[in-house]
VOGUDO-834637 format. One record per residue (C-alpha): x, z, y; residue number from 1; residue in one letter. Coordinates in steps of 0.2 Angstrom, whole numbers, plus 5000, padded with zeros to 4 digits. Example, Ala and Ser with C-alpha at 12.3 -4.5 7.8 and 13.67 -1.06 7.14 Angstrom:
// residues 2
<node><px>5062</px><pz>5039</pz><py>4978</py><num>1</num><residuo>A</residuo></node>
<node><px>5068</px><pz>5036</pz><py>4995</py><num>2</num><residuo>S</residuo></node>
***
This chain:
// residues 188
<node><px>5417</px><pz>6310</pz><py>5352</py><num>1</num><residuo>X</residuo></node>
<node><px>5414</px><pz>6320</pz><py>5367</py><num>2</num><residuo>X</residuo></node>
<node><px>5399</px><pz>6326</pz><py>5375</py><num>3</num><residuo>X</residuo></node>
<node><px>5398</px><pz>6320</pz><py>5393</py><num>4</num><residuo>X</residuo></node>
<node><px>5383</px><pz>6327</pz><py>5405</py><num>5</num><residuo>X</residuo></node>
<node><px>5382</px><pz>6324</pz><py>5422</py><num>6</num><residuo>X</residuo></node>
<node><px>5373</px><pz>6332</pz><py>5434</py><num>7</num><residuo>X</residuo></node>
<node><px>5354</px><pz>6326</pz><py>5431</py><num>8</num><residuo>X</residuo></node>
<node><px>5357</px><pz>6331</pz><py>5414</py><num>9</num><residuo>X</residuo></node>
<node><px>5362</px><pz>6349</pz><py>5423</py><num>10</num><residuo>X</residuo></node>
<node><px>5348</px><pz>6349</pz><py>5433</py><num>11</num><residuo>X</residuo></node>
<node><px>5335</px><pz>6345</pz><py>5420</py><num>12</num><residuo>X</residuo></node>
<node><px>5343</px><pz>6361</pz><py>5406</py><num>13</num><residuo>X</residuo></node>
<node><px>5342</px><pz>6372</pz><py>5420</py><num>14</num><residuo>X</residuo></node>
<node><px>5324</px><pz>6369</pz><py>5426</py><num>15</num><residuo>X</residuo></node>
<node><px>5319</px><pz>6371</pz><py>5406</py><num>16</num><residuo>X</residuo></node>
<node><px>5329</px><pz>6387</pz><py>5406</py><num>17</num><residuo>X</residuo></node>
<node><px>5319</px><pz>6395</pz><py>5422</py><num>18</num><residuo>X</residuo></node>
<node><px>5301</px><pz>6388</pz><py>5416</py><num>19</num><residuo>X</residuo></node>
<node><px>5309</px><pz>6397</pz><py>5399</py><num>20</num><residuo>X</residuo></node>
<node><px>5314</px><pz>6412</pz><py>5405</py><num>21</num><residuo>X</residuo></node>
<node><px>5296</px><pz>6414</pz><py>5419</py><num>22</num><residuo>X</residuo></node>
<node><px>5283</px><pz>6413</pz><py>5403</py><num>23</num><residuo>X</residuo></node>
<node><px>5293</px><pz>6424</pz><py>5394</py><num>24</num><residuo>X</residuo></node>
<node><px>5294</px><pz>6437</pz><py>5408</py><num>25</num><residuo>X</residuo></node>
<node><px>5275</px><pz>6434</pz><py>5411</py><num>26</num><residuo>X</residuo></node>
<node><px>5270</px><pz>6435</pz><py>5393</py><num>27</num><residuo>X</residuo></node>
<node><px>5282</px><pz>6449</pz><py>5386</py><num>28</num><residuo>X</residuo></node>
<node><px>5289</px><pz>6460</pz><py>5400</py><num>29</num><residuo>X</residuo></node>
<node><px>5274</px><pz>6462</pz><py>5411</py><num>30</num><residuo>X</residuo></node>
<node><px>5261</px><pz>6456</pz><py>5398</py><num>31</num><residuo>X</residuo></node>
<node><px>5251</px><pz>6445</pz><py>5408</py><num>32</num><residuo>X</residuo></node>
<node><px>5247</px><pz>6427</pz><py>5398</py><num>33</num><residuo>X</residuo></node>
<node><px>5251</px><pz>6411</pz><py>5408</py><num>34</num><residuo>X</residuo></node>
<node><px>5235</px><pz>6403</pz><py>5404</py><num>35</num><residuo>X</residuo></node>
<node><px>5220</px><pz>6415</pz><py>5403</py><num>36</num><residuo>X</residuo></node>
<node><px>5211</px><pz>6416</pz><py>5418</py><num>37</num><residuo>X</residuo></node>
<node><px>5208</px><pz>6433</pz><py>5422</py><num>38</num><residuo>X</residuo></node>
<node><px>5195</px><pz>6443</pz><py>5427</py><num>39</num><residuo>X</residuo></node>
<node><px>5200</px><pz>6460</pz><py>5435</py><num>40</num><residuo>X</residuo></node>
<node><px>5189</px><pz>6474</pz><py>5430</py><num>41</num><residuo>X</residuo></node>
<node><px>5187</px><pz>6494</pz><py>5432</py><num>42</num><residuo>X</residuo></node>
<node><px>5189</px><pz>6504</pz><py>5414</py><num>43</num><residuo>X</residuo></node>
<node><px>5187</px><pz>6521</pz><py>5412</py><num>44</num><residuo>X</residuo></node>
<node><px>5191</px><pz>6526</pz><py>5394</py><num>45</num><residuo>X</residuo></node>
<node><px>5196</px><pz>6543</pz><py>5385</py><num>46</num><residuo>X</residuo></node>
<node><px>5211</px><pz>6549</pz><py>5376</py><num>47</num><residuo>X</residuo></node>
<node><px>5213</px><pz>6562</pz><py>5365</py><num>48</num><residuo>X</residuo></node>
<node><px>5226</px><pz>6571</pz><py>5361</py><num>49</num><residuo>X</residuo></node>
<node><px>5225</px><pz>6583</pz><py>5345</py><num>50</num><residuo>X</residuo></node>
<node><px>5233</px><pz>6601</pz><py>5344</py><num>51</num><residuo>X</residuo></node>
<node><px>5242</px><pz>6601</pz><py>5357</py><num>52</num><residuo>X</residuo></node>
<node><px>5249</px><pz>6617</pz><py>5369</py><num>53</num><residuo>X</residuo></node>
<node><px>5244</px><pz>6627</pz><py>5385</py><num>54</num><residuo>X</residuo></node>
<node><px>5255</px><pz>6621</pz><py>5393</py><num>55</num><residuo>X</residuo></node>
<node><px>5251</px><pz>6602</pz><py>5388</py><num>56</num><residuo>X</residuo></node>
<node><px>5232</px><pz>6606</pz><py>5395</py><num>57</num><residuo>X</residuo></node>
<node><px>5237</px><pz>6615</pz><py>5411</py><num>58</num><residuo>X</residuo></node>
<node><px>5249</px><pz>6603</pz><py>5416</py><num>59</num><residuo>X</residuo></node>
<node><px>5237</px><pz>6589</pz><py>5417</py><num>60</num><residuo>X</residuo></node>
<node><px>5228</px><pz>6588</pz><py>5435</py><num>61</num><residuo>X</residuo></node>
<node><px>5214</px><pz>6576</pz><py>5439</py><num>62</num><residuo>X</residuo></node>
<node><px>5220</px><pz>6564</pz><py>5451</py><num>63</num><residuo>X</residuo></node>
<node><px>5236</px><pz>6562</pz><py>5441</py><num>64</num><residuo>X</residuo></node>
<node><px>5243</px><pz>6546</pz><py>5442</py><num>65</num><residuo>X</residuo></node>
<node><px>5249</px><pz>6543</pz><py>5425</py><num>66</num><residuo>X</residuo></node>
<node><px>5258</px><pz>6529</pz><py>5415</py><num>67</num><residuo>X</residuo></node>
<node><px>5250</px><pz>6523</pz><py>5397</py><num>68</num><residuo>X</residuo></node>
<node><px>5263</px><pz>6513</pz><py>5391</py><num>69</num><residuo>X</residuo></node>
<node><px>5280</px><pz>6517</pz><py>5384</py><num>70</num><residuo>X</residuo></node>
<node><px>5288</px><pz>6505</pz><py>5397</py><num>71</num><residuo>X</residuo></node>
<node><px>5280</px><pz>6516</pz><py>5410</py><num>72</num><residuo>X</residuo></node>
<node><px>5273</px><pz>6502</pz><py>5421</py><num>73</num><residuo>X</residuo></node>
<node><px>5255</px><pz>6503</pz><py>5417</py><num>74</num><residuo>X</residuo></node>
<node><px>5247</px><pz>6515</pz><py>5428</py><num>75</num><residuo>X</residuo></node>
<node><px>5230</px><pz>6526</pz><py>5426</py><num>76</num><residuo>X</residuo></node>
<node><px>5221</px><pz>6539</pz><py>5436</py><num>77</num><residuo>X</residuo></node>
<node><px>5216</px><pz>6555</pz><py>5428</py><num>78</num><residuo>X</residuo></node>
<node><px>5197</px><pz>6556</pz><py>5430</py><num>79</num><residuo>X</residuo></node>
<node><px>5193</px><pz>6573</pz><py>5420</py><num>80</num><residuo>X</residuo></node>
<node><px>5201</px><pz>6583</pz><py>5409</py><num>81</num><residuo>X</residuo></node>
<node><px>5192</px><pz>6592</pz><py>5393</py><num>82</num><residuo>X</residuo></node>
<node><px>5198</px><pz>6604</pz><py>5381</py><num>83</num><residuo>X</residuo></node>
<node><px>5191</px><pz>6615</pz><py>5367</py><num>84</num><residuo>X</residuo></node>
<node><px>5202</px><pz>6624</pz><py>5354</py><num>85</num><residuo>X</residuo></node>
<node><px>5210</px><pz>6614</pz><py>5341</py><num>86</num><residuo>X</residuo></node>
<node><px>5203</px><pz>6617</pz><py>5323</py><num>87</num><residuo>X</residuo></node>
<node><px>5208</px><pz>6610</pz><py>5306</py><num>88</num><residuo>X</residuo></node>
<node><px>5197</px><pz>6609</pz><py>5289</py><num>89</num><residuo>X</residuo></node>
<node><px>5205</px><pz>6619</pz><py>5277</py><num>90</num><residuo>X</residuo></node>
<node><px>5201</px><pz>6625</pz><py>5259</py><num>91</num><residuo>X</residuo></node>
<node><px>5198</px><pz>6642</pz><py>5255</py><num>92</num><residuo>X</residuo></node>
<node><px>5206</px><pz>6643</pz><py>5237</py><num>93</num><residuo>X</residuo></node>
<node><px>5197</px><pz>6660</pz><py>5231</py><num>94</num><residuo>X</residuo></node>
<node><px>5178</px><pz>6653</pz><py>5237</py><num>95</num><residuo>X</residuo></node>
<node><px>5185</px><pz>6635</pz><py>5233</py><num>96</num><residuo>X</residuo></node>
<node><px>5177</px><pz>6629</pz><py>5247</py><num>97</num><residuo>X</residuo></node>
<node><px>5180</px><pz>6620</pz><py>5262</py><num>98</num><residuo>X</residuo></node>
<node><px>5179</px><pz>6630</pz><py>5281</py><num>99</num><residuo>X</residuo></node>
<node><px>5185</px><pz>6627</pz><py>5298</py><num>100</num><residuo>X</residuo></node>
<node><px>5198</px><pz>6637</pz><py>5306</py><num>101</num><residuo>X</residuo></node>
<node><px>5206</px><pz>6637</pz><py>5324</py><num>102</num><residuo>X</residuo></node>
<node><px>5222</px><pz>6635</pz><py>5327</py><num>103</num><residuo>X</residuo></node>
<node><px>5232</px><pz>6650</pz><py>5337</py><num>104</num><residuo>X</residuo></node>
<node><px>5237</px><pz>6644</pz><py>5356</py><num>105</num><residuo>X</residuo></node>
<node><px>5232</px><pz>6623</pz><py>5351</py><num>106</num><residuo>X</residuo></node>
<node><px>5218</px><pz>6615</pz><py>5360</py><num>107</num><residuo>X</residuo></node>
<node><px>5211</px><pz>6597</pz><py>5357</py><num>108</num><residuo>X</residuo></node>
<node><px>5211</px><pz>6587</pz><py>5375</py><num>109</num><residuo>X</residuo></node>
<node><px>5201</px><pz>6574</pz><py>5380</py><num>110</num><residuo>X</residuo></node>
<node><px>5205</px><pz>6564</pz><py>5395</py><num>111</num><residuo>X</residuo></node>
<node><px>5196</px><pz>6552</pz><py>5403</py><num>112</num><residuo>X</residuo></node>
<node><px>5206</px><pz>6537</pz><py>5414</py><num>113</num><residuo>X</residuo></node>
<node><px>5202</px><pz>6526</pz><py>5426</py><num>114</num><residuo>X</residuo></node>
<node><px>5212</px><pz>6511</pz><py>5430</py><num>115</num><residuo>X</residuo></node>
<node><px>5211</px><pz>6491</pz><py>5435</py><num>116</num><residuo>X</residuo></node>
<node><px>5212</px><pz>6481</pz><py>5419</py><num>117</num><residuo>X</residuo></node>
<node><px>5212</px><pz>6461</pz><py>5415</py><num>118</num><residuo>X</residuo></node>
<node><px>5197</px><pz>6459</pz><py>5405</py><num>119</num><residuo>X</residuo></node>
<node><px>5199</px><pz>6442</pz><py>5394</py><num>120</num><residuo>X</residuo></node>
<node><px>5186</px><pz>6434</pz><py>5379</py><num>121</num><residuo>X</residuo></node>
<node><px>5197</px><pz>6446</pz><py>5368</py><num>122</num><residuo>X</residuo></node>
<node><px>5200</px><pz>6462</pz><py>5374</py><num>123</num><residuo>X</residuo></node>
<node><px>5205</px><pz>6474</pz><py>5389</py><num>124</num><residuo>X</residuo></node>
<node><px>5225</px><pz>6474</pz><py>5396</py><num>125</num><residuo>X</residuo></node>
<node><px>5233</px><pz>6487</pz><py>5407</py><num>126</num><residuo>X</residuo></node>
<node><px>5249</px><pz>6477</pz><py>5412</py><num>127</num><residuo>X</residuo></node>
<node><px>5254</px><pz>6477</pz><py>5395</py><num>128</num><residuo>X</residuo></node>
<node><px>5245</px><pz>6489</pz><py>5388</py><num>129</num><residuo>X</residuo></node>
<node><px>5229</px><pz>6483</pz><py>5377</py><num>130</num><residuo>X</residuo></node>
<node><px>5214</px><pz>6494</pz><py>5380</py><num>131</num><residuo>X</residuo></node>
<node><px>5202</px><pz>6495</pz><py>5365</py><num>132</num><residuo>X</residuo></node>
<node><px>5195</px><pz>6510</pz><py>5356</py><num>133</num><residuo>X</residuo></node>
<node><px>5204</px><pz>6516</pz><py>5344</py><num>134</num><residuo>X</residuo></node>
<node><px>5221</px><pz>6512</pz><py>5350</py><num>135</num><residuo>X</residuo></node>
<node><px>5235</px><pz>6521</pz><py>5350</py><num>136</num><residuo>X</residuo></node>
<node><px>5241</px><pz>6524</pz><py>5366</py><num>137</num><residuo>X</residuo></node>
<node><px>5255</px><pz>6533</pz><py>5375</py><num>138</num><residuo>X</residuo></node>
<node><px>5253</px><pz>6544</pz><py>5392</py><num>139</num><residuo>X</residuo></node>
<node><px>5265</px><pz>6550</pz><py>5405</py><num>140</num><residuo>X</residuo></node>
<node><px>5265</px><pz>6560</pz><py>5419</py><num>141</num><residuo>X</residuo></node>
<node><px>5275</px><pz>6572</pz><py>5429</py><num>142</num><residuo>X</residuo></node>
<node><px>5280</px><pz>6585</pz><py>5415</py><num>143</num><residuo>X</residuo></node>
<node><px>5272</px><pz>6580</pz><py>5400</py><num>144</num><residuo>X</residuo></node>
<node><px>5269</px><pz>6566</pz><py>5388</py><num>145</num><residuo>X</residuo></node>
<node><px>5259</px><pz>6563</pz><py>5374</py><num>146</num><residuo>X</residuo></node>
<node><px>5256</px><pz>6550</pz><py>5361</py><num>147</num><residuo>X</residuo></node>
<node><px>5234</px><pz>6549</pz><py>5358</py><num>148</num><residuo>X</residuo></node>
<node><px>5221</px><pz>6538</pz><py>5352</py><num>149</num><residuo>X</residuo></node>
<node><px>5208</px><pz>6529</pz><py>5365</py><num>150</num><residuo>X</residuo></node>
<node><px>5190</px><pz>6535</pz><py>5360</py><num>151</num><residuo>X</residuo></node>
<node><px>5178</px><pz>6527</pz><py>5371</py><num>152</num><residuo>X</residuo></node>
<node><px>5179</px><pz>6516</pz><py>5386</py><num>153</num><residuo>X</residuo></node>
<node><px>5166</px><pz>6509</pz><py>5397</py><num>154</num><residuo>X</residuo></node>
<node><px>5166</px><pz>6499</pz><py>5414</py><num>155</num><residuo>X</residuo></node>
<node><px>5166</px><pz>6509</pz><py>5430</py><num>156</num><residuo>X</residuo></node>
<node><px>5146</px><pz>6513</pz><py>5432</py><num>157</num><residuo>X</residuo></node>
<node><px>5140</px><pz>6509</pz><py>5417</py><num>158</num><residuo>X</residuo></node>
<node><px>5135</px><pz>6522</pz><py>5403</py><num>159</num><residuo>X</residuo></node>
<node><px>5146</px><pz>6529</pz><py>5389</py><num>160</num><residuo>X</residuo></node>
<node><px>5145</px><pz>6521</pz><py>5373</py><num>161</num><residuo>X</residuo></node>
<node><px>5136</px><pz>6530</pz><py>5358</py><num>162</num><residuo>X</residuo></node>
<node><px>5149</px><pz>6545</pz><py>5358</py><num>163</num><residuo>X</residuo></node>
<node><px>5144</px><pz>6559</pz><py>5372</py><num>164</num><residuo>X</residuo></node>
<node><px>5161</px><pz>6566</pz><py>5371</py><num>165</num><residuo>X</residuo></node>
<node><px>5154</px><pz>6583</pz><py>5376</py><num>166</num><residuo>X</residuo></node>
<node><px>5139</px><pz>6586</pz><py>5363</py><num>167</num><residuo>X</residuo></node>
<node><px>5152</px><pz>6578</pz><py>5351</py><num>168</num><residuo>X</residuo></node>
<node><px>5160</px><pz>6589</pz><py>5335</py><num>169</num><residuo>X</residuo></node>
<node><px>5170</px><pz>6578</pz><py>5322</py><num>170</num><residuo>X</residuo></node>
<node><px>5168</px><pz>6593</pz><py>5313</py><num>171</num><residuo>X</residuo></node>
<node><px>5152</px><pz>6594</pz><py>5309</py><num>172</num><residuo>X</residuo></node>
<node><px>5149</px><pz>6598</pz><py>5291</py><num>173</num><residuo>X</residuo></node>
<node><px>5130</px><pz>6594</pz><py>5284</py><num>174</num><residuo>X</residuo></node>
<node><px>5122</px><pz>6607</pz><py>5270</py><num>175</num><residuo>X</residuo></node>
<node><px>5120</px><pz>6592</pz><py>5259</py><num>176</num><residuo>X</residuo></node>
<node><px>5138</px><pz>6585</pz><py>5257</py><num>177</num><residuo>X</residuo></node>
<node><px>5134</px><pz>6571</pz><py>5271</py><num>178</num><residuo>X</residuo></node>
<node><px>5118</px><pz>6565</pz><py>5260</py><num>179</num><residuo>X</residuo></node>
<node><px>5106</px><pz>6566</pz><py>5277</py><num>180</num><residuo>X</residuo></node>
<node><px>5089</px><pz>6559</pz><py>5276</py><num>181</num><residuo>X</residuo></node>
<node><px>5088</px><pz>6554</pz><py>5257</py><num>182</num><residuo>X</residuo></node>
<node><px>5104</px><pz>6541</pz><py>5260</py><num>183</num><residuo>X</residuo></node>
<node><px>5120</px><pz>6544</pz><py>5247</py><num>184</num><residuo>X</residuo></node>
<node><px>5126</px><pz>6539</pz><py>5231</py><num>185</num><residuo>X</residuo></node>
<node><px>5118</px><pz>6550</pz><py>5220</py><num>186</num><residuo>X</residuo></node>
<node><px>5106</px><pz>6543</pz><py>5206</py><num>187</num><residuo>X</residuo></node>
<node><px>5087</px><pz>6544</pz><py>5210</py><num>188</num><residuo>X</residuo></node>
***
């Protein structure tokens, strides 16, 4: 038996197939759900980027617009750059204790972005790019790119959160072993 169509049934696949292929181009290649409602915001978060070059460093200039997706799509203005020199904890074998050392000509940088982002009940979206702290996130610009991890974010005018990125030091190391004000797991 052979399957006859005429030309409602022609009408009707190809109107499924462009409803078909418009959520799909809204959901996955731009990013945007069909049926959220969206409330546009300002985000200013920072990245950073660990051990990285001189040249990774200089090359960044505030007012950059720069792309945080792989796609390059999602766009970002560059707000303020930070750097201080990149250090690693290490032990000291003969002491046997741990220290921190610098790295030679590698800087830790912190940048912090601006851009217009769809806030939803959920989370933050750049395009396609989910905004949320801890992320891992990459950035573009003209002559560099680097892979990093978001590390704060507020809304444009409000405060930072809890982390002052410039009184901040991940590599703090307390006398005590990290057993500050009587808390730890030690016995009594």
């Amino acid at each position: 038996m052979k399957l006859k169509l005429n030309i409602l049934d022609w009408i009707l696949i190809g109107i499924l197939l462009l409803a078909t292929l418009f959520v799909l181009y809204r959901t996955l290649w731009i990013g945007q759900p069909i049926f959220i409602e969206q409330n546009r915001v300002v985000l200013e978060y920072q990245m950073e980027f660990r051990r990285k070059t001189p040249e990774f460093r200089d090359a960044i200039m505030v007012g950059d617009v720069v792309y945080v997706s792989a796609r390059e799509r999602d766009e970002a203005e560059v707000i303020e750059v930070i750097s201080r020199p990149a250090q690693v904890i290490t032990l000291d074998r003969e002491a046997n204790e741990y220290i921190i050392t610098e790295i030679p000509r590698h800087y830790d940088v912190i940048v912090t972005l601006r851009s217009e982002v769809v806030e939803t009940d959920r989370e933050f979206r750049n395009g396609g790019t989910p905004i949320r702290v801890g992320a891992e996130c990459v950035m573009r610009g003209r002559g560099y790119a680097a892979e990093g991890f978001i590390i704060n974010m507020r809304r444009y005018g409000e405060e930072w959160f809890d982390i002052v990125i410039a009184e901040y030091d991940p590599y703090e190391i307390h006398e005590n072993g990290g057993e500050e004000n009587g808390e730890g797991g030690g016995e009594e």
